[in-house]
Chimera marker file (.cmm) of the C-alpha trace (Angstrom):
<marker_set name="trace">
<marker id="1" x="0.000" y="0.000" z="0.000" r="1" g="1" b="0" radius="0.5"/>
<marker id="2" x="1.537" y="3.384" z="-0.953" r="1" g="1" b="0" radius="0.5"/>
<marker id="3" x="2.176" y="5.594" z="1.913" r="1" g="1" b="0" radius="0.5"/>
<marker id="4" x="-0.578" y="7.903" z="2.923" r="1" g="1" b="0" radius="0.5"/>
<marker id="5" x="-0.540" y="11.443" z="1.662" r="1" g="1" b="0" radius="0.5"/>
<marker id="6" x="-1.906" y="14.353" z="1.425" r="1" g="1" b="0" radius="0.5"/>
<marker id="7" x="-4.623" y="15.181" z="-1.360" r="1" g="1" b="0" radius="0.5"/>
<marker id="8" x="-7.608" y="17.042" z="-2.366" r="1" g="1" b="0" radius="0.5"/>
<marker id="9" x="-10.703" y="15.882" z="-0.787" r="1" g="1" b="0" radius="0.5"/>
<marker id="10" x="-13.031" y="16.408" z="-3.670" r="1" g="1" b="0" radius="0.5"/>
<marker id="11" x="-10.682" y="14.529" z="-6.317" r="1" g="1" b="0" radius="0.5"/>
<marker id="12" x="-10.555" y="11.164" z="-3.939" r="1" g="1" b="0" radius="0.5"/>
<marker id="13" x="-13.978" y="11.484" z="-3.425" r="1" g="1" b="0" radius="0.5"/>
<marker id="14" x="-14.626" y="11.147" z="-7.596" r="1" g="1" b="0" radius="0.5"/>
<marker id="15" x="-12.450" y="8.167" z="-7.272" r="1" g="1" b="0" radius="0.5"/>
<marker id="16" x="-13.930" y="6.391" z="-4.498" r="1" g="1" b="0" radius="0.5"/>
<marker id="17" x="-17.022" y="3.488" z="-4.995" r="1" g="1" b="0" radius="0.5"/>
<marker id="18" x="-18.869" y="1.657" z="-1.724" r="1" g="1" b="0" radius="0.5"/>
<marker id="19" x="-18.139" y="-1.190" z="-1.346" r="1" g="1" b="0" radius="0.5"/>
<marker id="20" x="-20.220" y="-2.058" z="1.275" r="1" g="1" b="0" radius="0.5"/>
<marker id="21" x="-22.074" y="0.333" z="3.986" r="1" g="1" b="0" radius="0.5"/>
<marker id="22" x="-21.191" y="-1.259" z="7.413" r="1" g="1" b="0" radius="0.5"/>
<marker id="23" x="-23.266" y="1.032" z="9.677" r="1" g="1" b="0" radius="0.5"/>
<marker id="24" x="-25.077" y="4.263" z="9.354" r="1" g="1" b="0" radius="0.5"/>
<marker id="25" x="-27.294" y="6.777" z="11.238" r="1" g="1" b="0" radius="0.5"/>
<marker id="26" x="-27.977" y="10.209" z="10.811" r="1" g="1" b="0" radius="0.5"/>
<marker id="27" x="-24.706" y="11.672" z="11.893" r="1" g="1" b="0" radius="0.5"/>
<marker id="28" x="-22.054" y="8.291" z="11.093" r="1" g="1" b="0" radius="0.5"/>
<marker id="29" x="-21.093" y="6.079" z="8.951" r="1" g="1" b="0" radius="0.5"/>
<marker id="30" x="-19.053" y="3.309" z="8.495" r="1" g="1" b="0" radius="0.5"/>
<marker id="31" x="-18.281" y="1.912" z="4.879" r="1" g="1" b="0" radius="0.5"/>
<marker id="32" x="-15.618" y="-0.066" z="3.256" r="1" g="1" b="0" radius="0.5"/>
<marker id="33" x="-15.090" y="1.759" z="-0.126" r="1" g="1" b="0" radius="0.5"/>
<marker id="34" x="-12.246" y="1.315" z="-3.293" r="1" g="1" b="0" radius="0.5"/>
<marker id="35" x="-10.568" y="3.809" z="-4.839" r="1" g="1" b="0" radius="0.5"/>
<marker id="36" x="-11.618" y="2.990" z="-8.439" r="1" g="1" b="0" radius="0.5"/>
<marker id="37" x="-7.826" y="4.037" z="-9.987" r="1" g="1" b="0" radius="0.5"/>
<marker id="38" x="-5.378" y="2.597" z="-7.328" r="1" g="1" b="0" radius="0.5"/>
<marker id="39" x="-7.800" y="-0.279" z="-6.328" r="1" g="1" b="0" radius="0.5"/>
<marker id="40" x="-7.002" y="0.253" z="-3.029" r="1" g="1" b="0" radius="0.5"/>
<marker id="41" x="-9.343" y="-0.246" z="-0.354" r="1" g="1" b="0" radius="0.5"/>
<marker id="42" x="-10.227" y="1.742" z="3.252" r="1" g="1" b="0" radius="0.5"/>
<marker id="43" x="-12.830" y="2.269" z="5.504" r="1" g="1" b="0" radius="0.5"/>
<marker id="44" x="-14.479" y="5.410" z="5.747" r="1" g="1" b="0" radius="0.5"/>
<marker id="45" x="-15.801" y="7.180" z="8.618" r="1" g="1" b="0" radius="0.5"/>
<marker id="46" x="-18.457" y="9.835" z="7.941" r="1" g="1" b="0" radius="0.5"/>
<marker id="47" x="-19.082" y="12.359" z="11.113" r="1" g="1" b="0" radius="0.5"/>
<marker id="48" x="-21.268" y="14.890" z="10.380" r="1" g="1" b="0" radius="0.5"/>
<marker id="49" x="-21.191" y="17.567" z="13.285" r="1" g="1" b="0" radius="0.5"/>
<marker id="50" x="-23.621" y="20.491" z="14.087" r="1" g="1" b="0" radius="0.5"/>
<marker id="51" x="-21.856" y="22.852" z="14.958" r="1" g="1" b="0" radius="0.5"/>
<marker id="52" x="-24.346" y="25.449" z="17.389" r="1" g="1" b="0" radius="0.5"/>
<marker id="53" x="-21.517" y="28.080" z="17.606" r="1" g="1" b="0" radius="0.5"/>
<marker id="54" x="-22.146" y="28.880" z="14.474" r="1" g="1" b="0" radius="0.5"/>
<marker id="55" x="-25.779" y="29.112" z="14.186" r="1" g="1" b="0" radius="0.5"/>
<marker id="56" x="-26.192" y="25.344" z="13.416" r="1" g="1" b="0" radius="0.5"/>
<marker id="57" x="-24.051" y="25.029" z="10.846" r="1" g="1" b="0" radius="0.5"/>
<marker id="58" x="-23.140" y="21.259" z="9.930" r="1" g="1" b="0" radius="0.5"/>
<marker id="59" x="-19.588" y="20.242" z="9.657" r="1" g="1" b="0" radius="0.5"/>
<marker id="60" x="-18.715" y="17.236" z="7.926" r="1" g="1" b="0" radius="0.5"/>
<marker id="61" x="-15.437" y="15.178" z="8.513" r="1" g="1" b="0" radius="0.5"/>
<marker id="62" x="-14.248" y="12.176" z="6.408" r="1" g="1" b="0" radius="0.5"/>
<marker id="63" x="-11.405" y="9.574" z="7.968" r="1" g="1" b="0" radius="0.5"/>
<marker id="64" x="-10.120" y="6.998" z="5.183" r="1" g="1" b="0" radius="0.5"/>
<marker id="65" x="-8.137" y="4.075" z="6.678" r="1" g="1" b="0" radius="0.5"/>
<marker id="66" x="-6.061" y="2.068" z="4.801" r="1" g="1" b="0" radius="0.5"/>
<marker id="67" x="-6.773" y="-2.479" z="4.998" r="1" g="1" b="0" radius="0.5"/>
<marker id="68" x="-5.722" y="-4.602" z="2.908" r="1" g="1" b="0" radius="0.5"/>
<marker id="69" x="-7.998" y="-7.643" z="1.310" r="1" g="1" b="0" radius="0.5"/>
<marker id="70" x="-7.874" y="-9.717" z="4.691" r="1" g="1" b="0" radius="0.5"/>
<marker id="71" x="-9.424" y="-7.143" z="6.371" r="1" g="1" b="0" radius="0.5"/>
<marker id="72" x="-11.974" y="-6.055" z="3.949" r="1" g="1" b="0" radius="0.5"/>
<marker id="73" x="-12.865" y="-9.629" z="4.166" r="1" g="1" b="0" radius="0.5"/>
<marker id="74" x="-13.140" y="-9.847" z="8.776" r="1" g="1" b="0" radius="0.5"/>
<marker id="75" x="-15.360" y="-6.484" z="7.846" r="1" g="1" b="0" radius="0.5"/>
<marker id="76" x="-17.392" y="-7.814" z="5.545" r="1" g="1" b="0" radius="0.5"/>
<marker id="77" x="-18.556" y="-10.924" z="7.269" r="1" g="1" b="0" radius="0.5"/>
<marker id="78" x="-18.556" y="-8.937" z="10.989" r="1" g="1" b="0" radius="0.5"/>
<marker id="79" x="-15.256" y="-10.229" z="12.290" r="1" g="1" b="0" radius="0.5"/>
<marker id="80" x="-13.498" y="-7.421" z="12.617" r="1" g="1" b="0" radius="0.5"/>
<marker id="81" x="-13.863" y="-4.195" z="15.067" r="1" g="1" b="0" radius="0.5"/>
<marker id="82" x="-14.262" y="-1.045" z="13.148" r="1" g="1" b="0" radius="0.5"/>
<marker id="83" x="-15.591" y="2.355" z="15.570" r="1" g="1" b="0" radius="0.5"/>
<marker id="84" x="-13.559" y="5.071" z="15.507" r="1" g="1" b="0" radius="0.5"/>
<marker id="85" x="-11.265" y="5.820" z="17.416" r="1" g="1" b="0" radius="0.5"/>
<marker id="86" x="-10.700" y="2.329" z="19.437" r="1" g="1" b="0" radius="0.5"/>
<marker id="87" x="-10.173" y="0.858" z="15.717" r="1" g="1" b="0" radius="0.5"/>
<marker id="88" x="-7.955" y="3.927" z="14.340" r="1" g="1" b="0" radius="0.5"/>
<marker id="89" x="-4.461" y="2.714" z="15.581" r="1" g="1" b="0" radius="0.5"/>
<marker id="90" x="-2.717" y="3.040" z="12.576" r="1" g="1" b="0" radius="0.5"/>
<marker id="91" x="-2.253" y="6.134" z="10.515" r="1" g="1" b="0" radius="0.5"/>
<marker id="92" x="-5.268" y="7.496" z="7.815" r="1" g="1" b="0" radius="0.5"/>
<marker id="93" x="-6.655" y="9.967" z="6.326" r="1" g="1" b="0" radius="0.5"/>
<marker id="94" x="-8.534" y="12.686" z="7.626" r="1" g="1" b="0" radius="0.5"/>
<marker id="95" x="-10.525" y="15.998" z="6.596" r="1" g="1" b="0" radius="0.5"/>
<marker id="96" x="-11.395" y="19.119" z="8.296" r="1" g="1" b="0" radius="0.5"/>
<marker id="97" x="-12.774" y="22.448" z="7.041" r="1" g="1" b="0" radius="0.5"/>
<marker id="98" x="-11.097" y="22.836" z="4.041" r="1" g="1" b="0" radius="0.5"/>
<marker id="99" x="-10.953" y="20.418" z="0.837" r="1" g="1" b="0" radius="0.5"/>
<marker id="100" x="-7.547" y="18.324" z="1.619" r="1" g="1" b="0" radius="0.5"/>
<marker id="101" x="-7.462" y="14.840" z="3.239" r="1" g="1" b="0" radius="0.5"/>
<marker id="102" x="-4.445" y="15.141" z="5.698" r="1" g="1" b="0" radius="0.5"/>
<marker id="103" x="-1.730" y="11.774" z="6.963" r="1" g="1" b="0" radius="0.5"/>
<marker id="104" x="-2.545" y="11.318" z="10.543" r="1" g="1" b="0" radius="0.5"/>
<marker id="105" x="-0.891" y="8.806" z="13.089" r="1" g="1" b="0" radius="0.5"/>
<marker id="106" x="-2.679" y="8.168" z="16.292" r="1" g="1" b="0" radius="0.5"/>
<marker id="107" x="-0.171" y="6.245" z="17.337" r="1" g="1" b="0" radius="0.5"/>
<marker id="108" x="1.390" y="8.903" z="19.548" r="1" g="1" b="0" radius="0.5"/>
<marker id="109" x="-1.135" y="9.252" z="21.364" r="1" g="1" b="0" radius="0.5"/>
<marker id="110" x="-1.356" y="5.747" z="22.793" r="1" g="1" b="0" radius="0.5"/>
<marker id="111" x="-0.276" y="4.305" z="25.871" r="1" g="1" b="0" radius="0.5"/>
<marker id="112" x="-0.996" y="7.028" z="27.851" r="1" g="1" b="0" radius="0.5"/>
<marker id="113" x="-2.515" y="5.500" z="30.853" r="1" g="1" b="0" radius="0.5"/>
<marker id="114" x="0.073" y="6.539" z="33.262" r="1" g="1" b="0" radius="0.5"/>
<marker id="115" x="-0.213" y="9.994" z="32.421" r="1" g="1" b="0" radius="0.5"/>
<marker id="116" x="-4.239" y="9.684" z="32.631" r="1" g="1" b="0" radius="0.5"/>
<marker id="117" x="-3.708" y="8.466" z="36.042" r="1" g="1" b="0" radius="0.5"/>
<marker id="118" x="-1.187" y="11.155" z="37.292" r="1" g="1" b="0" radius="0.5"/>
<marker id="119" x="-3.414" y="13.887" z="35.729" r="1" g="1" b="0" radius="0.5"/>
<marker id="120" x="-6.506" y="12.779" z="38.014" r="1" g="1" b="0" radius="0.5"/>
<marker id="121" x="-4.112" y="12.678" z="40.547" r="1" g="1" b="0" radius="0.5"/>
<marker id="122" x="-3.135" y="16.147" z="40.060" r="1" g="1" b="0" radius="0.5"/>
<marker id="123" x="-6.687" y="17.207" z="39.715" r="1" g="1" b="0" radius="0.5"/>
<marker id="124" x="-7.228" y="15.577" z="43.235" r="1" g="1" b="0" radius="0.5"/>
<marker id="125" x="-4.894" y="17.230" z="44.761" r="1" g="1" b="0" radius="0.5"/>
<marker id="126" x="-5.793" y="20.483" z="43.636" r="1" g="1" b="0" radius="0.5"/>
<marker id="127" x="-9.681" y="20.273" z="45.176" r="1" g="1" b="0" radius="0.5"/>
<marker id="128" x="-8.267" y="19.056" z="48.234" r="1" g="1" b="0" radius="0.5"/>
<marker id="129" x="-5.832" y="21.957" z="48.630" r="1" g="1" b="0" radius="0.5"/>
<marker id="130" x="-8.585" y="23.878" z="47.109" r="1" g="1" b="0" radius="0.5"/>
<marker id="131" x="-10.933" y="22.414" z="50.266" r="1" g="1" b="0" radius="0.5"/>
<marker id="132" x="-8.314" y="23.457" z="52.176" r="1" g="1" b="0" radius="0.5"/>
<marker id="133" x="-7.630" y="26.797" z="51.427" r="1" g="1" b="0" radius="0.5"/>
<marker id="134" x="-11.274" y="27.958" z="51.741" r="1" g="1" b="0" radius="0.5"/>
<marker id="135" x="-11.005" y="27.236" z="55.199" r="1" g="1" b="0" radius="0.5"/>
<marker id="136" x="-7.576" y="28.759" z="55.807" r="1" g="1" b="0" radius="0.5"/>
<marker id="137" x="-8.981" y="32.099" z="57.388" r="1" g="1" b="0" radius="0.5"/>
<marker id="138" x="-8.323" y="30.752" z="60.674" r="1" g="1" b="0" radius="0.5"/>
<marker id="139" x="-4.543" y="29.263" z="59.711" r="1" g="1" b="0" radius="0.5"/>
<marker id="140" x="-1.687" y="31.423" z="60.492" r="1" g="1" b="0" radius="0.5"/>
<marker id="141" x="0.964" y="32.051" z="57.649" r="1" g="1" b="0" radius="0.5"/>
<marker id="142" x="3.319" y="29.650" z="58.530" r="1" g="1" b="0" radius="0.5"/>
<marker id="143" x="0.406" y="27.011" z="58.005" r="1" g="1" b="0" radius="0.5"/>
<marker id="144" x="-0.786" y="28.496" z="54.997" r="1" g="1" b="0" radius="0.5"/>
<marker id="145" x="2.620" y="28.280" z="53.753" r="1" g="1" b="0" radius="0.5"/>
<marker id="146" x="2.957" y="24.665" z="55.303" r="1" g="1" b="0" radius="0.5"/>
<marker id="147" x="-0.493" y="23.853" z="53.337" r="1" g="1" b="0" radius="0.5"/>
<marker id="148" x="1.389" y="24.925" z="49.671" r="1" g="1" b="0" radius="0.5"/>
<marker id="149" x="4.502" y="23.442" z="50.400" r="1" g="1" b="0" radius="0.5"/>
<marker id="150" x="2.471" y="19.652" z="51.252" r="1" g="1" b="0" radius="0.5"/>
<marker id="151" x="0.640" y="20.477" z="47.673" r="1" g="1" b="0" radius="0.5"/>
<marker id="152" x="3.396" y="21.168" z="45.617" r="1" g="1" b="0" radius="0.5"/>
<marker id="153" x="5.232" y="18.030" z="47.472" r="1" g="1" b="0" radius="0.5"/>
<marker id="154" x="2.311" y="16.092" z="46.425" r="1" g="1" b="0" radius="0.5"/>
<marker id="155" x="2.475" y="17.161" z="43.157" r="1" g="1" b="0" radius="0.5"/>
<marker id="156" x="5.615" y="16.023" z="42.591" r="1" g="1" b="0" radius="0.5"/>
<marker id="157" x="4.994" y="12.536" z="44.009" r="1" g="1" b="0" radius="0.5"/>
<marker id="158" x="2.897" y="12.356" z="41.551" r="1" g="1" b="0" radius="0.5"/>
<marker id="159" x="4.706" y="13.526" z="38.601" r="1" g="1" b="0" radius="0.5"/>
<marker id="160" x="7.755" y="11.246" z="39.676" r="1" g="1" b="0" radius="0.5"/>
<marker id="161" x="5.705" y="7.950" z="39.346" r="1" g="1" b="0" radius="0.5"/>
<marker id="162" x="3.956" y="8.884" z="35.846" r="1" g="1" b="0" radius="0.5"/>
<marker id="163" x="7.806" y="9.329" z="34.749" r="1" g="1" b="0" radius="0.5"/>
<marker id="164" x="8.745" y="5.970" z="36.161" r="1" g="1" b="0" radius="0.5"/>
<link id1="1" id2="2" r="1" g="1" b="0" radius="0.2"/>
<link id1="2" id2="3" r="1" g="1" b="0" radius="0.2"/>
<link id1="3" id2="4" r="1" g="1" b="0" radius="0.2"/>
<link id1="4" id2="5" r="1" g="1" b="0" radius="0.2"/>
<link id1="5" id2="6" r="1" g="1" b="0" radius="0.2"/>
<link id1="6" id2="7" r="1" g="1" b="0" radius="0.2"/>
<link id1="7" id2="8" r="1" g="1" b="0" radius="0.2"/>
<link id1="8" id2="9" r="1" g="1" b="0" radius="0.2"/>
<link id1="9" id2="10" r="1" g="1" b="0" radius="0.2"/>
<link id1="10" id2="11" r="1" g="1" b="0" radius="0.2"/>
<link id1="11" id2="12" r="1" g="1" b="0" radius="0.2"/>
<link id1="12" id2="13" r="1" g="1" b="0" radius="0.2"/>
<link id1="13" id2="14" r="1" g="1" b="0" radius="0.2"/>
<link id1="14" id2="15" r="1" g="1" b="0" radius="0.2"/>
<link id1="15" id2="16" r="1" g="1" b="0" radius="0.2"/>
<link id1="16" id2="17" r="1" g="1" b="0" radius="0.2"/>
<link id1="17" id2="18" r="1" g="1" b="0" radius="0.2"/>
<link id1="18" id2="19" r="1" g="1" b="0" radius="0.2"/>
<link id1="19" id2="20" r="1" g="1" b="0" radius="0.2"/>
<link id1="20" id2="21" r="1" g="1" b="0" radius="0.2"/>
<link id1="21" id2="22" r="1" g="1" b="0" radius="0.2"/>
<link id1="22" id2="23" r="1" g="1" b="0" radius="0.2"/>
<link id1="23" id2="24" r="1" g="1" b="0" radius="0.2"/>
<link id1="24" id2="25" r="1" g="1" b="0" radius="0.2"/>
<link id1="25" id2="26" r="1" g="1" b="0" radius="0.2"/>
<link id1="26" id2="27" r="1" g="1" b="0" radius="0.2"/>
<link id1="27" id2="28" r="1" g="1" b="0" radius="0.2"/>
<link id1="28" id2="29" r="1" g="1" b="0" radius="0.2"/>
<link id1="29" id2="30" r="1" g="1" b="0" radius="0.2"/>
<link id1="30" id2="31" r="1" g="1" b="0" radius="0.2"/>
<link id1="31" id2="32" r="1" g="1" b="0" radius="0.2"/>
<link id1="32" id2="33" r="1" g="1" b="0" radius="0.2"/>
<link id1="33" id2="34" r="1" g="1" b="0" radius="0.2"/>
<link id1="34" id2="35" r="1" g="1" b="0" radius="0.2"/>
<link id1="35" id2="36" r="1" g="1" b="0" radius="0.2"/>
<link id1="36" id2="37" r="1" g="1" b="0" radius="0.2"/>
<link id1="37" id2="38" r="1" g="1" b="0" radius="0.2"/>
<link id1="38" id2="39" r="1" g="1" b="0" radius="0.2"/>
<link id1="39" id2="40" r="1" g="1" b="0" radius="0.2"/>
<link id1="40" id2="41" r="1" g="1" b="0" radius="0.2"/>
<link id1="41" id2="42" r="1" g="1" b="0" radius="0.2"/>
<link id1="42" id2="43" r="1" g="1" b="0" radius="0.2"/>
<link id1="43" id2="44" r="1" g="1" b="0" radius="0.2"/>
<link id1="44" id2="45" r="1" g="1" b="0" radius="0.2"/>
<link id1="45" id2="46" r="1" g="1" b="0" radius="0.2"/>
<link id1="46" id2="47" r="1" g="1" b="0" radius="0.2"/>
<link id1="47" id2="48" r="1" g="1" b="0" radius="0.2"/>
<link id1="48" id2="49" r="1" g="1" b="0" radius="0.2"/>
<link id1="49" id2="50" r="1" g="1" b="0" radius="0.2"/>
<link id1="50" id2="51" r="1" g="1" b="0" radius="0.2"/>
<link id1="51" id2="52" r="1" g="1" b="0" radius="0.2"/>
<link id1="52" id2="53" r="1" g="1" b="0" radius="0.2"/>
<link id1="53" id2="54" r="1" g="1" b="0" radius="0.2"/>
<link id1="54" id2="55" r="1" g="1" b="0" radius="0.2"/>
<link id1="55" id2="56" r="1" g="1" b="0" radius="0.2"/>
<link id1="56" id2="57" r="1" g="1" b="0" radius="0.2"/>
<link id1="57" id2="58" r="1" g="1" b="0" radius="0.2"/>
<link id1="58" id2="59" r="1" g="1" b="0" radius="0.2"/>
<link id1="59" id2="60" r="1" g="1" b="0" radius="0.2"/>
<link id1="60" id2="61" r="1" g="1" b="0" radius="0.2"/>
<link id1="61" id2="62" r="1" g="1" b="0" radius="0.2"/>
<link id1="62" id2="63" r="1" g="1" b="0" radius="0.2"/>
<link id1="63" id2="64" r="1" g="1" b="0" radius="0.2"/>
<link id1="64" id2="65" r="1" g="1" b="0" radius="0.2"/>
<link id1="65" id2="66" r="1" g="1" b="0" radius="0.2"/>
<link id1="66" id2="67" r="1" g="1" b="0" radius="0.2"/>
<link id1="67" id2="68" r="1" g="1" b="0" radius="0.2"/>
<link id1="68" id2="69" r="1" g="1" b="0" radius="0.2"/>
<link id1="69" id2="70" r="1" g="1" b="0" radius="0.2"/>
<link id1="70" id2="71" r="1" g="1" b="0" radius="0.2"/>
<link id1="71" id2="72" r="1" g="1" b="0" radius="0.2"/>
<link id1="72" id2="73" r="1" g="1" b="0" radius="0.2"/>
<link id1="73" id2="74" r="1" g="1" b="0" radius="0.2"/>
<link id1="74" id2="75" r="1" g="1" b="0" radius="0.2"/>
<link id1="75" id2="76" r="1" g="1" b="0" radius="0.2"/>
<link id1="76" id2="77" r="1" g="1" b="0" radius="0.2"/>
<link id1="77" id2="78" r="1" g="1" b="0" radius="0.2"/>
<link id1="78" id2="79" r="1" g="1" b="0" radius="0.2"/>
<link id1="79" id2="80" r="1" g="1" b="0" radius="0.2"/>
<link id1="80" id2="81" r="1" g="1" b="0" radius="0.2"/>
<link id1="81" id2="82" r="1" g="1" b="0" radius="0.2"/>
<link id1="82" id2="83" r="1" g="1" b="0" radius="0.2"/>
<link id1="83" id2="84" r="1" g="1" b="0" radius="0.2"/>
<link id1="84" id2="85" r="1" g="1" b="0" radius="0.2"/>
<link id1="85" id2="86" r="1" g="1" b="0" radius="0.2"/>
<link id1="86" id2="87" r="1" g="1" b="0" radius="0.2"/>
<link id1="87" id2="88" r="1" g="1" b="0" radius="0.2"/>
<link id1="88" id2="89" r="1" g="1" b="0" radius="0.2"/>
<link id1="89" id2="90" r="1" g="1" b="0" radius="0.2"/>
<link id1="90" id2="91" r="1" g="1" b="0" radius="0.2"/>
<link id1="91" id2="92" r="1" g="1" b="0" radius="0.2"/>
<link id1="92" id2="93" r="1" g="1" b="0" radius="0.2"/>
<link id1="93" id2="94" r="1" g="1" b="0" radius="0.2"/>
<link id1="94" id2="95" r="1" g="1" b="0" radius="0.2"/>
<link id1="95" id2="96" r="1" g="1" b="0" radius="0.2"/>
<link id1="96" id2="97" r="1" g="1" b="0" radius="0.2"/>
<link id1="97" id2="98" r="1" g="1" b="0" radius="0.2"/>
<link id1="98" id2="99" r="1" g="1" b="0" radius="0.2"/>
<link id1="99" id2="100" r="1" g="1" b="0" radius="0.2"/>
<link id1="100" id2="101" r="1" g="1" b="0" radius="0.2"/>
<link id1="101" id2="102" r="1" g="1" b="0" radius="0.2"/>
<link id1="102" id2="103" r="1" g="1" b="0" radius="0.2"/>
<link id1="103" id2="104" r="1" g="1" b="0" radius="0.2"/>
<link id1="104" id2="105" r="1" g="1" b="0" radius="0.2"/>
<link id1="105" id2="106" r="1" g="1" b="0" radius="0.2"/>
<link id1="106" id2="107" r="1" g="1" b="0" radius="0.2"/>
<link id1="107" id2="108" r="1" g="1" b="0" radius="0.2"/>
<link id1="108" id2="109" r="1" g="1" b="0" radius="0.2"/>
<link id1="109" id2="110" r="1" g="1" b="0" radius="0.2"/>
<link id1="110" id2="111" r="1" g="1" b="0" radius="0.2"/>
<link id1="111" id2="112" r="1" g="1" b="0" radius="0.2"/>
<link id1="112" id2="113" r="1" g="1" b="0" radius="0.2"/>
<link id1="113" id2="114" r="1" g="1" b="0" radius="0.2"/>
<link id1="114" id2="115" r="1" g="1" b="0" radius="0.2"/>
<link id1="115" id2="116" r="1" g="1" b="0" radius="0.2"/>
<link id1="116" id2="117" r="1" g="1" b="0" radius="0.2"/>
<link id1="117" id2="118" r="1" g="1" b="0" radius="0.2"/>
<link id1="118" id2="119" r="1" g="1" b="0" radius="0.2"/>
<link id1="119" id2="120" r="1" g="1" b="0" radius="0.2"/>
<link id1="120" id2="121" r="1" g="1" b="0" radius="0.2"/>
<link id1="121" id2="122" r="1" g="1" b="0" radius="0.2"/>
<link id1="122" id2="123" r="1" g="1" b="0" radius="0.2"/>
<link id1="123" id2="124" r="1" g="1" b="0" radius="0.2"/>
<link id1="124" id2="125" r="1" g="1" b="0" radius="0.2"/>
<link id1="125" id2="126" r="1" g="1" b="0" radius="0.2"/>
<link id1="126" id2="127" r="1" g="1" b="0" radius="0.2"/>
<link id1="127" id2="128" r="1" g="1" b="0" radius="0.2"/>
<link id1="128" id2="129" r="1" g="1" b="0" radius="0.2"/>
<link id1="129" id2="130" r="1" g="1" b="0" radius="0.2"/>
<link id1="130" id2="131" r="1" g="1" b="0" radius="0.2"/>
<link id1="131" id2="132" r="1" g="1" b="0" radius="0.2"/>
<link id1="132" id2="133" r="1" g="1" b="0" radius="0.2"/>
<link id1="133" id2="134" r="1" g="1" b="0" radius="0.2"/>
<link id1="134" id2="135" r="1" g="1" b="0" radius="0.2"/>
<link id1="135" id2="136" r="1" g="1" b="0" radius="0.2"/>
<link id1="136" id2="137" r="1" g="1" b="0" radius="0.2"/>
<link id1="137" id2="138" r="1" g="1" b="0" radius="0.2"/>
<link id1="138" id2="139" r="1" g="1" b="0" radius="0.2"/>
<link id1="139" id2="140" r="1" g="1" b="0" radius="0.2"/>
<link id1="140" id2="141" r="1" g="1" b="0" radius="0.2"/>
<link id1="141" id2="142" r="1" g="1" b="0" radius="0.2"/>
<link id1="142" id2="143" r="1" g="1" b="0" radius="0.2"/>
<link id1="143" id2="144" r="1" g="1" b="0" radius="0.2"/>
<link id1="144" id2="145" r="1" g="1" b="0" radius="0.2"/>
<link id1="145" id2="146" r="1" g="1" b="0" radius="0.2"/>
<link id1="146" id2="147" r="1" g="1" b="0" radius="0.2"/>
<link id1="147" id2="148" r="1" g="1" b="0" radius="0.2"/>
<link id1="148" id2="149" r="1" g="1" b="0" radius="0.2"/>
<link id1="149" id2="150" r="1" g="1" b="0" radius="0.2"/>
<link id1="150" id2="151" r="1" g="1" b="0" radius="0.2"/>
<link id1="151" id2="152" r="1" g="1" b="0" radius="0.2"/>
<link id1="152" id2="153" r="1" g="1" b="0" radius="0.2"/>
<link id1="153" id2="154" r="1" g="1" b="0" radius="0.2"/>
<link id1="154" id2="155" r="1" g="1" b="0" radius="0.2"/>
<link id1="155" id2="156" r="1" g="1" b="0" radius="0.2"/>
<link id1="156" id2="157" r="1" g="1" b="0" radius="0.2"/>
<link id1="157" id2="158" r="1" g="1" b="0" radius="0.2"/>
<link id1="158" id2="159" r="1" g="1" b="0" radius="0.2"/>
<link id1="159" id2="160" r="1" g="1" b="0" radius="0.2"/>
<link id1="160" id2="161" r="1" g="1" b="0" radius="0.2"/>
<link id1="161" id2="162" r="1" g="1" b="0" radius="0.2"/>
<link id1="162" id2="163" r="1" g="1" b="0" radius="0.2"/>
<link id1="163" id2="164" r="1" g="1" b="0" radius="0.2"/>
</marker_set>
């Protein structure tokens, strides 16, 4: 398969044939489709976004992911797992506002469960300081200083086992 890159949205579109619709609802889909000149094959994913900022304007994003015949087969016949973004762990093809299809790898931003963990962490720490604070009135400001110093100690606990 040629390496993914970059290209105008509305000229792959042209080239591009179902192959067969997967799933669908009124704001996803899920397809396996062929580009009719390279023959190769990917599954789309259709978003279509309303975007109430903007007065209800819709936004639609494509994702194209490159499989080879063995897995446009397990898709096919429903052996194979295909929702974005559990599915997406290999780099595709994706739009945004604009008409280009972009490379992207979401393989960088796996195997971050460490850092997940530390960042709750953090955010624990924080309300309980936070707690703690709001009933500093009566602490002097040697406790009050105490009371940071135990945070930002904390903190870096925490920090120093996400690294580890």
């Amino acid at each position: 398969m040629d390496a993914l890159l970059a290209r105008e949205k509305d000229e792959f579109l042209s080239c591009i044939e179902t192959v067969k619709e997967l799933e669908s609802s009124e704001f996803e889909s899920y397809s396996i489709v062929k580009h009719t000149e390279t023959g190769e094959h990917y599954l789309r994913y259709f978003l279509s976004h309303i975007n109430l900022s903007e007065g209800g304007r819709r936004d639609n994003y494509d994702h194209f992911l490159p499989i080879d015949s063995d897995d446009v087969l397990g898709l096919m016949f429903g052996e194979q797992p295909y929702r974005f973004p559990e599915n997406w762990r290999s780099p595709y093809l994706r739009s945004g506002n604009d008409n280009r299809l972009i490379p992207f790898d979401p393989s960088e931003n796996y195997d971050l469960d460490e850092e997940a963990a530390a960042e709750l962490a953090m955010v624990e720490q924080l309300e309980l300081y936070k707690q703690q604070w709001m009933n500093a009135e009566t602490m002097s400001a040697e406790e009050k200083e105490k009371l940071t110093k135990q945070y930002f100690a904390e903190l870096d606990k925490i920090l120093k086992k996400a690294e580890e």
